[in-house]
C-alpha positions as CSV (number, residue, x, y, z in Angstrom):
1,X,163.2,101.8,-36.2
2,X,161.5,103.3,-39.4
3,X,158.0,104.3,-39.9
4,X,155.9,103.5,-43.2
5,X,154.4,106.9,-44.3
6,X,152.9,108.2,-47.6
7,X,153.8,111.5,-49.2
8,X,151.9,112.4,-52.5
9,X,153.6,112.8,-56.1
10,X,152.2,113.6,-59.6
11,X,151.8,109.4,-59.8
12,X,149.6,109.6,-57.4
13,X,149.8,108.7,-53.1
14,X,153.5,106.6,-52.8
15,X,155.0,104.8,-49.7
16,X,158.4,105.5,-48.2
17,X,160.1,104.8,-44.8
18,X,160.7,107.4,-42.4
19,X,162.9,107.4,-39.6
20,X,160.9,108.8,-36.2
21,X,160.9,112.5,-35.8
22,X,162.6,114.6,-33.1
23,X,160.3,115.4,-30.8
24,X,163.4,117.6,-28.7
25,X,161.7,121.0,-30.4
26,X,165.1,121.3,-32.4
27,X,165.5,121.3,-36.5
28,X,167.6,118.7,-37.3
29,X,169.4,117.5,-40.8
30,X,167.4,115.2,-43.2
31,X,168.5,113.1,-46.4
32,X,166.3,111.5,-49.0
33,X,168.0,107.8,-50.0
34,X,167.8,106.5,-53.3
35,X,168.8,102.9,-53.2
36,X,170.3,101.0,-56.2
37,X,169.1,97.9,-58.5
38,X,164.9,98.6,-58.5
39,X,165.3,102.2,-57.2
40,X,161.5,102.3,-57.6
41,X,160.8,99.8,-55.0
42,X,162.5,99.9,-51.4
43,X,164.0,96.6,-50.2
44,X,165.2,95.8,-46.4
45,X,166.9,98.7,-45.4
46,X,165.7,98.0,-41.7
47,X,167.9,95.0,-40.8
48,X,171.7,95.7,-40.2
49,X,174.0,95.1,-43.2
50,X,177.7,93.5,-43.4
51,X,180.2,96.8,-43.7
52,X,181.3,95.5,-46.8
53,X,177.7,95.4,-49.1
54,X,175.6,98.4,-46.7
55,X,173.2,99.3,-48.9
56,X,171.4,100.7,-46.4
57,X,172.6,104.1,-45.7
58,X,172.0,103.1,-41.8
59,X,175.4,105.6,-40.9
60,X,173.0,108.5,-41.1
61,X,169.9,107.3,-38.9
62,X,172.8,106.3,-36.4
63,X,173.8,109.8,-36.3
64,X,170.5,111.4,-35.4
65,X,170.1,112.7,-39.3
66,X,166.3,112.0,-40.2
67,X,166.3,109.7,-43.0
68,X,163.7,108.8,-46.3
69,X,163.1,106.3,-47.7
70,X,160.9,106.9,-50.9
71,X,159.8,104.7,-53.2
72,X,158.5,105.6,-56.4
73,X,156.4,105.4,-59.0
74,X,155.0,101.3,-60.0
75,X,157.4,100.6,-57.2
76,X,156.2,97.7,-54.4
77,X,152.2,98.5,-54.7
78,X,152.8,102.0,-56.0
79,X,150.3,103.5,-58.7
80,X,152.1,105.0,-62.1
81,X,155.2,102.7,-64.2
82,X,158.2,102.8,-64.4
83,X,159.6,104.8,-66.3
84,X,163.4,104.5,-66.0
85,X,164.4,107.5,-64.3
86,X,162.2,110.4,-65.6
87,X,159.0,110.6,-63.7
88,X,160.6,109.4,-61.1
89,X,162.6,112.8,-61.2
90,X,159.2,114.3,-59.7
91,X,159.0,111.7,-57.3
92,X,161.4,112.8,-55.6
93,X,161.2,116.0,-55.3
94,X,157.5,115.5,-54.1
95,X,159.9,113.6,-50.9
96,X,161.6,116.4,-50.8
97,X,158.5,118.9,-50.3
98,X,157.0,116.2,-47.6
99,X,160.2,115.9,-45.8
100,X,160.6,119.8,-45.7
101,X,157.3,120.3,-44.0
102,X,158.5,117.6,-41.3
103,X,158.3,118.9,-37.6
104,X,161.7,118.9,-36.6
105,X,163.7,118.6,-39.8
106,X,165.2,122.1,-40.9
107,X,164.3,122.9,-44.6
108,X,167.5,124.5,-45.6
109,X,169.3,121.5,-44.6
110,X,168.1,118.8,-46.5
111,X,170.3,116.3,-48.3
112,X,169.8,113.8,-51.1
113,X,171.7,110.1,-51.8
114,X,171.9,107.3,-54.2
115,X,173.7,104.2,-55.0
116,X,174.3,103.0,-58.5
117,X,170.7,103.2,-60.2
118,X,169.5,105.7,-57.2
119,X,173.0,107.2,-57.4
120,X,172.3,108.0,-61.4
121,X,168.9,108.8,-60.5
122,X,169.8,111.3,-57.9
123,X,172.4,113.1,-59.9
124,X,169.8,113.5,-62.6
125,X,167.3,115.2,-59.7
126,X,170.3,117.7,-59.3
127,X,170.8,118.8,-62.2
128,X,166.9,119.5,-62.0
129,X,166.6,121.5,-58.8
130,X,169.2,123.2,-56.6
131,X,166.9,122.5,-53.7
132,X,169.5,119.7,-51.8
133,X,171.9,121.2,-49.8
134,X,174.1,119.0,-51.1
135,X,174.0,115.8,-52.8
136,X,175.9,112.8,-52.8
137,X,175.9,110.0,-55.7
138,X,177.3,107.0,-55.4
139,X,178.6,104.8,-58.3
140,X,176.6,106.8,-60.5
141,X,176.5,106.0,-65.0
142,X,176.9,108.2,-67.8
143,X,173.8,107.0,-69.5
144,X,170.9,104.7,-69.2
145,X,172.4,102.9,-72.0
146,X,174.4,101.6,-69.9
147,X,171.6,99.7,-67.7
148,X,170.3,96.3,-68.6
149,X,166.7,96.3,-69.5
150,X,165.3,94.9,-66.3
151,X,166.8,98.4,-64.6
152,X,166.2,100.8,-67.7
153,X,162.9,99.3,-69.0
154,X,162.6,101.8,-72.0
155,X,164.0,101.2,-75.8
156,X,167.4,102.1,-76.1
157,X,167.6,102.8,-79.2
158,X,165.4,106.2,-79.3
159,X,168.3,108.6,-78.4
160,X,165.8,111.5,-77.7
161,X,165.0,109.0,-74.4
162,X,168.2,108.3,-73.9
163,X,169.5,111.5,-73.8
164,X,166.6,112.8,-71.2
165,X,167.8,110.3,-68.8
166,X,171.5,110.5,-69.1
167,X,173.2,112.7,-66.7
168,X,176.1,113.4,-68.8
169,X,174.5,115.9,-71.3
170,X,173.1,117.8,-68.1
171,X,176.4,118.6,-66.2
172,X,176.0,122.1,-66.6
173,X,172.3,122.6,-64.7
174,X,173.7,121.5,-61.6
175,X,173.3,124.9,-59.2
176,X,174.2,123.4,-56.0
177,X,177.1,120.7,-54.4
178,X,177.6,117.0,-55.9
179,X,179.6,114.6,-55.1
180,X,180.7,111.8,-57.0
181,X,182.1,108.9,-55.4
182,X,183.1,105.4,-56.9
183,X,185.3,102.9,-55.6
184,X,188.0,101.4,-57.9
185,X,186.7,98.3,-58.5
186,X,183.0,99.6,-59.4
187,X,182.5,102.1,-62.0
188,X,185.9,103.6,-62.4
189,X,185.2,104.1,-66.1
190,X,182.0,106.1,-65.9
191,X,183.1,107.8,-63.1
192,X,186.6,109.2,-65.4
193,X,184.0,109.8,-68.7
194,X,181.5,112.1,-66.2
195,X,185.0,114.0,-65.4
196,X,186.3,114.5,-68.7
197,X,183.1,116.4,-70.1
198,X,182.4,118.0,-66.5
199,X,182.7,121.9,-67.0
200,X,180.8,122.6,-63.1
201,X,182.8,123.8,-60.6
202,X,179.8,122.4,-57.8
203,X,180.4,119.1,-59.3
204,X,183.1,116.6,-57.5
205,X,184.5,113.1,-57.8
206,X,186.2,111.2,-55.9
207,X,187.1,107.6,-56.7
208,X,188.3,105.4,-53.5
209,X,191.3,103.6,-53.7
210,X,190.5,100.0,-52.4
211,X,187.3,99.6,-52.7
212,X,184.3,98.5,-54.9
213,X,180.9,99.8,-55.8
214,X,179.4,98.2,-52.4
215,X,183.0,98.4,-50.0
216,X,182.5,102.0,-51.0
217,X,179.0,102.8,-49.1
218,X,179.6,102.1,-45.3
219,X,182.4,104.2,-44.4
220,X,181.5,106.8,-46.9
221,X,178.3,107.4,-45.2
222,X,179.7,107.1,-42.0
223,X,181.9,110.4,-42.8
224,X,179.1,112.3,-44.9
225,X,177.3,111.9,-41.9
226,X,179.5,113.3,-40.1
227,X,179.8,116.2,-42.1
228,X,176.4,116.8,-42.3
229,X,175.8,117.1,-38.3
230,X,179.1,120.0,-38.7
231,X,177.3,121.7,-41.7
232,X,175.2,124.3,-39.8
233,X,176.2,127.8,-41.6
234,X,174.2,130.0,-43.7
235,X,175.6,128.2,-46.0
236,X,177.1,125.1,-47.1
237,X,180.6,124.2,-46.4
238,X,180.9,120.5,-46.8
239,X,183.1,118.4,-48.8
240,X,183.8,114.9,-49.6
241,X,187.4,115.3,-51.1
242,X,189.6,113.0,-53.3
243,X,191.8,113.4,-50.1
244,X,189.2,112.0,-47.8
245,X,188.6,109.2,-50.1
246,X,192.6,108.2,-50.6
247,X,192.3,108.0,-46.5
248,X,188.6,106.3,-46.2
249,X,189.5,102.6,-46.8
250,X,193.2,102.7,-44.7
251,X,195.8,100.5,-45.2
């Protein structure tokens, strides 16, 4: 079950889902998800989705983690534009400051996740703010450039736009965990150019021997969720390790 809610931005008052709150007086891990395609809008993420497309990111509702749903700004009947992945930076942060205030999610356990667009987006919000405890991004570009202009509705050809929006000229802002993760038969290429300029020792990759950009998702989650429940130190000691991802699809 989710709940519609609204949380404010700078664009103005912006719908998300919200997965009901703990009501057992405990603080509890929470995630923001970011998904792909129109990340501005949120499609069904309510129904249950085949194992080998889940877009859904239902592993970590299943294991008790309170979940987000943003969307953002000129998303669904949202006020503001789109503006292909810059404003939308704020917007999610702004989730971030609702779901912190949350009774019953824990503050210094909050998470953040994307697929494709949301996983570019997201890895552009981390190398913004080191707020995330950790953050995961899934099948995640270079640059915008590499977006048709239905997803990246902006001239490409202004590279001062381009270059705000592309998280490879950012690598080195990242202050806290990311994790990279591609399967082979989605965005290999990307995933190898992000790895050859990366200089951060908090930024990971791991790209998943048989499986593609959607395959990926499902048991992915189902392990970060995992490692999310386990992460309850001072400080964070999860991983998502090119080790785990050689073992995630099996045999």
């Amino acid at each position: 079950m989710l709940d519609l809610i609204h949380y404010r931005s700078p664009a103005g008052s912006l719908a998300a889902y919200l997965t009901p709150l703990p009501k057992d007086g405990k603080k509890h891990p929470a995630i923001i998800w970011i998904t792909g395609g129109d990340s501005n809008s949120i499609g069904d993420v309510w129904h249950r989705a085949d194992p080998s497309n889940d877009q859904t990111a239902a592993a970590f509702r299943d294991a008790g983690i309170v979940t987000m749903y943003p969307s953002l700004r000129g998303g669904n009947d949202n006020p503001g534009y789109r503006e292909g992945m810059y404003g939308e930076v704020d917007d999610i942060l702004a989730a971030a400051d609702f779901l912190a205030r949350q009774p019953g999610v824990d503050p210094a356990r909050l998470y953040l996740g994307g697929h494709s667009t949301g996983g570019t987006l997201v890895l552009l919000v981390a190398e913004m703010d080191p707020r995330f405890r950790a953050t995961f991004a899934f099948g995640p570009v270079a640059s915008p450039e590499q977006y048709s202009p239905d997803v990246f509705p902006l001239p490409t050809s202004d590279p001062a736009e381009i270059k705000l929006r592309a998280p490879i000229y950012w690598l080195d802002s990242i202050r806290s965990p990311v994790f990279a993760i591609e399967g082979e038969g989605g965005n290999a290429d990307t995933l190898a150019l992000l790895r050859k300029y990366n200089r951060n020792a908090l930024l990971h990759f791991a790209l998943v021997p048989r499986a593609t950009h959607f395959s990926v998702l499902a048991p992915a989650s189902r392990l970060i969720a995992q490692r999310i429940l386990a992460d309850t130190g001072p400080k964070t000691g999860i991983d998502f390790s090119q080790t785990d991802a050689d073992a995630l699809m099996g045999q």
